[in-house]
C-alpha positions as CSV (number, residue, x, y, z in Angstrom):
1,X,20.2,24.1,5.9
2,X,19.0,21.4,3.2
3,X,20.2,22.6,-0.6
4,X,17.6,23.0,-2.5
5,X,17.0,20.1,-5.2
6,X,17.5,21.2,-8.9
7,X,17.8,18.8,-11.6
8,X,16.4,18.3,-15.0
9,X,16.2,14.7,-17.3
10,X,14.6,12.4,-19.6
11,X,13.4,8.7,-19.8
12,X,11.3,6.8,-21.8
13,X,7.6,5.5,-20.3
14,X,6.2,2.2,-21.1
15,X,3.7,3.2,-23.6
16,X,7.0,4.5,-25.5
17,X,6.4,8.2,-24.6
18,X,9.6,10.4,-23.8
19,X,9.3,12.1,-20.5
20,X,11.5,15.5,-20.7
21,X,11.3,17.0,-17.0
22,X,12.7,19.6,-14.2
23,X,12.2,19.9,-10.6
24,X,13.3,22.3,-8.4
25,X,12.9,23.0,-4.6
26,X,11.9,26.9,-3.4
27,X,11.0,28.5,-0.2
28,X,7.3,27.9,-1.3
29,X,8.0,23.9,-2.0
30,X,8.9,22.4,-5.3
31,X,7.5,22.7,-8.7
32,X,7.6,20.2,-11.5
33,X,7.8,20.7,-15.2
34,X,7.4,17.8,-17.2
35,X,6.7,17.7,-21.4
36,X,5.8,13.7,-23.0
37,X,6.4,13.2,-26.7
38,X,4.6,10.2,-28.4
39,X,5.8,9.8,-32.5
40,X,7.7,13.5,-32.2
41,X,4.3,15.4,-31.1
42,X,3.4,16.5,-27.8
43,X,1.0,15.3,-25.6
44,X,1.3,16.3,-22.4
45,X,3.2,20.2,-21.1
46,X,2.7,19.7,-17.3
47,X,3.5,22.1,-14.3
48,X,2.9,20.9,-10.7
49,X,3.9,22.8,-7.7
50,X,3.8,21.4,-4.5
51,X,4.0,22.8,-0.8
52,X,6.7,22.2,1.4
53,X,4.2,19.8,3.2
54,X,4.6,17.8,0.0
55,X,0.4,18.4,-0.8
56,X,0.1,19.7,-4.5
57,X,-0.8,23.2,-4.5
58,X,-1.3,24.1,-8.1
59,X,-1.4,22.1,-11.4
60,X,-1.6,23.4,-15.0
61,X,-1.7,20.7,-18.1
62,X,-1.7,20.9,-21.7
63,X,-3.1,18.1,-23.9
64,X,-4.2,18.3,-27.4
65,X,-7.7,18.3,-26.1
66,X,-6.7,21.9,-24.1
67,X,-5.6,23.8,-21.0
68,X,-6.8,22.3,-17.4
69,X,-5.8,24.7,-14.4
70,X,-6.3,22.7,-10.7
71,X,-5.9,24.9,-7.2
72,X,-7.0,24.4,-3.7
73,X,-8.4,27.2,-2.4
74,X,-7.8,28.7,0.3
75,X,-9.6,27.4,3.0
76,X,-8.2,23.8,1.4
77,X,-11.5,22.4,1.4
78,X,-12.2,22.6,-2.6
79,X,-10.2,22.3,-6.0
80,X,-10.8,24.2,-8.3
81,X,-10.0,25.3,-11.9
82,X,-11.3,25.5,-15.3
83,X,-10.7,23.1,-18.8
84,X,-10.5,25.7,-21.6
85,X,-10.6,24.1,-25.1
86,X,-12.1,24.8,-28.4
87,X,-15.4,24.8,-27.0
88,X,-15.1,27.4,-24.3
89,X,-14.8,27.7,-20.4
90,X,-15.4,24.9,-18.6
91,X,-14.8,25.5,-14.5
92,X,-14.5,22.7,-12.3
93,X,-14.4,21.8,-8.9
94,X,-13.8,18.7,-6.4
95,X,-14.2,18.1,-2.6
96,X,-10.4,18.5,-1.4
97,X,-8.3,17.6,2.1
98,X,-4.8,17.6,2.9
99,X,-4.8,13.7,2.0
100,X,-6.0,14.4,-1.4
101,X,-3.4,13.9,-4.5
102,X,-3.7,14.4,-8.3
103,X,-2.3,11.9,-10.5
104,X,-2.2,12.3,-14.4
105,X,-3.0,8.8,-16.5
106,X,-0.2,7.2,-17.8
107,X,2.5,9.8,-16.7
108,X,4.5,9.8,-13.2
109,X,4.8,12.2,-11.9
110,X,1.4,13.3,-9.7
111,X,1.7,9.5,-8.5
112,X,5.5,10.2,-7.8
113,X,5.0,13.6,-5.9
114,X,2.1,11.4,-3.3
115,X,4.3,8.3,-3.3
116,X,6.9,10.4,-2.2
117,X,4.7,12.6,0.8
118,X,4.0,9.3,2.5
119,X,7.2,8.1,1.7
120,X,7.9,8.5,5.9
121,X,4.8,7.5,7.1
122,X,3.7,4.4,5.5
123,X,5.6,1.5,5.8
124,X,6.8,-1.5,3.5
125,X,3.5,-3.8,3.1
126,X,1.3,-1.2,4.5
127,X,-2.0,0.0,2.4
128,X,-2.8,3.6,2.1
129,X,-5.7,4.3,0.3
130,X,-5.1,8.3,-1.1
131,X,-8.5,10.5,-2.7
132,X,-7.6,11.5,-5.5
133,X,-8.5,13.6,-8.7
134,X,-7.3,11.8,-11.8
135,X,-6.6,13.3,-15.6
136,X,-7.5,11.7,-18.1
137,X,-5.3,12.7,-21.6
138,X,-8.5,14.2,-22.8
139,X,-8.4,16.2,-19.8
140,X,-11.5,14.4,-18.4
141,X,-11.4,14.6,-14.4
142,X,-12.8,11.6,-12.3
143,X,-13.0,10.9,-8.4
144,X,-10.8,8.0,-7.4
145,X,-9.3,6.0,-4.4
146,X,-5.6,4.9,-5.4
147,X,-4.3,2.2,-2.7
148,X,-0.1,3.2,-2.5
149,X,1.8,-0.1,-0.9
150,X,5.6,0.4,-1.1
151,X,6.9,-3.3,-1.5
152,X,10.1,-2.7,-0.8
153,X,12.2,0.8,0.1
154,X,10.9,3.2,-2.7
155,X,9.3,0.7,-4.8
156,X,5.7,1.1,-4.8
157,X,2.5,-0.7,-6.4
158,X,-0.2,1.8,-6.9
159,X,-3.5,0.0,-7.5
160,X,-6.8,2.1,-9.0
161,X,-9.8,0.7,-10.9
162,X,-7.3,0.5,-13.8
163,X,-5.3,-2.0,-12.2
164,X,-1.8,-2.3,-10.4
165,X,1.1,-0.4,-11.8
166,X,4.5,-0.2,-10.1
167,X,6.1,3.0,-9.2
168,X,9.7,3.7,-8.2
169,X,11.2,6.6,-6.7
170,X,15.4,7.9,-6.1
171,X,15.7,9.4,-2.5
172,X,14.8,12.4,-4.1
173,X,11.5,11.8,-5.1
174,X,12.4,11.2,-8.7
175,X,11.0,8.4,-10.3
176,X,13.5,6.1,-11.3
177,X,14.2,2.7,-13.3
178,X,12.6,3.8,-16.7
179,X,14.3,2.9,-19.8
180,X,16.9,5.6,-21.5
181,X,17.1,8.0,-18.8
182,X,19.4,10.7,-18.3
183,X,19.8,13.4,-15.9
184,X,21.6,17.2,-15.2
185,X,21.8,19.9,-13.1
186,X,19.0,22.3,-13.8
187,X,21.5,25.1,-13.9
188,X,25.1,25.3,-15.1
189,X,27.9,25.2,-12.2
């Protein structure tokens, strides 16, 4: 029987954010908490769960701008949610597959749960171009094609209309190599 991973840290992003975050493995896959602080306010309160396939199967976010909920449904060929902010309920939905992924600008860990499901199946050099549903910070949603190429074992450039960005992950799935990082056991021993 594999133990189930749960940990908890910190590190600090390139725009300067600090990325507080937990993960922990289930029976129902693993879920991801994750908070970013920018100048001691919040801007991001994230919670991604993901099925033991590795496909994300629900995502909740918090911005400033409000509260986006994400789902597949059940038949897996829609997502589906709502925004809800100061000017209502807005619902939303998207075309969806078992390929799709859901990535969050400027914060890991969306990119880190899909870099880390094809981890096995793509190899170093290889393109794999990945649908996927982006968030913007103002919780704006857009269509995109991401192209993942791990360079070398773990290390991965993820290109989108926005350009390259480099991505890597421990053996865990946990991004890694960000400035000021720290880590724990999510629960005492």
């Amino acid at each position: 029987m594999t133990e189930f991973l749960r940990r908890a840290g910190t590190f600090r992003l390139p725009d300067g954010a600090i990325l507080t975050w937990t993960v922990a493995d289930g029976s129902r896959g693993r879920r991801w908490r994750a908070t970013s602080i920018v100048d001691g306010l919040m801007t991001h309160a994230l919670l991604l769960e993901v099925d033991p396939a590795g496909r994300p199967s629900r995502l909740e976010l918090t911005t400033p701008t409000g509260l986006l909920t994400l789902h597949p449904e059940a038949g897996g060929t829609a997502l589906h949610g709502n925004i809800v902010s100061l000017g209502g309920v807005q619902p939303v939905e998207f075309d969806w597959s078992p390929d799709h992924a859901l990535s969050v600008d400027g914060r890991p860990i969306g990119d880190a749960v899909n870099a880390h499901r094809i981890t096995e199946t793509t190899r170093v050099g290889e393109l794999r171009s990945v649908p996927v549903v982006a968030i913007g910070p103002d919780l704006t949603l857009r269509e995109a094609r991401f192209v993942f190429e791990p360079v070398r074992y773990r290390i991965w450039r993820i290109t989108d209309e926005a350009g390259d960005r480099m991505l890597r992950l421990d053996d865990r799935g946990i991004p890694a190599g960000f400035a000021d990082a720290s880590e724990w056991p999510l629960e005492l021993e």
